[in-house]
N, C-alpha and C positions, 0 to 999 in steps of 0.2 A: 387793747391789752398791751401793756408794755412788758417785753421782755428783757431781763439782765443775759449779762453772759457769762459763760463760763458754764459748768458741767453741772447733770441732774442724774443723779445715779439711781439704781432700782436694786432692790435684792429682793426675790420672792421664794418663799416655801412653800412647796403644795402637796398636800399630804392624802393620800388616799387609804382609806381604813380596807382592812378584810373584808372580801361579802362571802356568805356562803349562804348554801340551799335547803331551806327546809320547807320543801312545798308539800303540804301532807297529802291534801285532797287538790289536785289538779281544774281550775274549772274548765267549763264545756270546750270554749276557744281555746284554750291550753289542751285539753287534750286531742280536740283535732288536729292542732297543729303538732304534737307529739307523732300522730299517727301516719298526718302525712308526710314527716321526716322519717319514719319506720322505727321511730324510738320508743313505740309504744304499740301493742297488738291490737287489731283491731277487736270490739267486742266479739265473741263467743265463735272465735278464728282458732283457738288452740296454742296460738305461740306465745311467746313469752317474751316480755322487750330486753335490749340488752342488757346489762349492767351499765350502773352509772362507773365511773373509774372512781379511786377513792380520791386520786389526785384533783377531781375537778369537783369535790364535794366542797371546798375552799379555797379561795383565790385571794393571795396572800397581797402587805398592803405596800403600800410605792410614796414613795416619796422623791419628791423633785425640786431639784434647784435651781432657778434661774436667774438671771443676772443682764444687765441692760442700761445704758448711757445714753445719757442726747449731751448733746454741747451746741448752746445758743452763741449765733456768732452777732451777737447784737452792734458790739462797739467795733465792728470791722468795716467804716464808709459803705464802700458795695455790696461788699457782702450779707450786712446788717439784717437780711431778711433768710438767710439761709439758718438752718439747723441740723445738724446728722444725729443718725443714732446708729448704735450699734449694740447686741446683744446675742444671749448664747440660752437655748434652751435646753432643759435638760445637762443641765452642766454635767452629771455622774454618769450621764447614757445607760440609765436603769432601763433595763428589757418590760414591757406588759408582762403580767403571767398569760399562761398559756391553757387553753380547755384541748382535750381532746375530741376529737372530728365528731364523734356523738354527740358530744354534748353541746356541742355549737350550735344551736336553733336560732331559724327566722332571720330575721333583718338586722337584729341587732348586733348580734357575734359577726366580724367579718378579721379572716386572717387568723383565725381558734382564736381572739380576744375580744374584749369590747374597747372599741377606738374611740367611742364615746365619753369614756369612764379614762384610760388610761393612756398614758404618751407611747405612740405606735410606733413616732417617728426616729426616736432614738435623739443624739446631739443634732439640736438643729442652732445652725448661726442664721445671724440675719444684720442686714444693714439699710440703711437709708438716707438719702437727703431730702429736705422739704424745703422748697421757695414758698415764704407769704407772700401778697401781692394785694 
């Protein structure tokens, strides 16, 4: 592969829509796991689970900017096989939404968010060099 030189810029949008909760009928594994969080009473115990908050009935939606450079140093003798890059995620340092401690079940939610689904990390920079060979 032949490389030119000179700059490879990147612009990305990542857009995360609203999720929200409408689980009517819980199934089996759902509600065990309800139960062994205490978020849900056990059968014919008497108690009553807690409420859900109204704030965690909707998890509002995020959008991110990122932005990122390489510059091939092709026509530079020595250098000819090096390449950097550098890049900025999250350029707006848009926060996760946030659940409250009830509502955070299992494996998934960690930190009241899901890290999975949303940028945890806040502005993140980064940089590199690469030698071909």
């Amino acid at each position: 592969m032949v490389k030119s030189a000179g700059w490879l810029k990147a612009l990305r949008f990542r857009y995360r829509s609203r999720a929200g909760s409408k689980e009517s009928i819980p199934t089996e594994e759902r509600t065990s796991e309800l139960i062994q969080f205490g978020l849900l009473a056990p059968p014919n115990s008497g108690k009553a689970a807690p409420p859900v908050i109204a704030t965690d009935a909707k998890l509002g939606a995020r959008d991110y900017l990122d932005l990122a450079a390489t510059y091939n140093f092709a026509d530079m003798g020595a250098f000819s096989n090096l390449s950097a890059r550098l890049g900025i995620n999250n350029v707006t340092d848009k926060d996760p939404p946030l659940l409250g401690a009830n509502n955070c079940i299992g494996v998934y939610c960690n930190g009241n968010t899901y890290p999975q689904v949303y940028d945890t990390l806040g502005r993140y920079v980064f940089m590199g060099l690469t030698a071909d060979f």
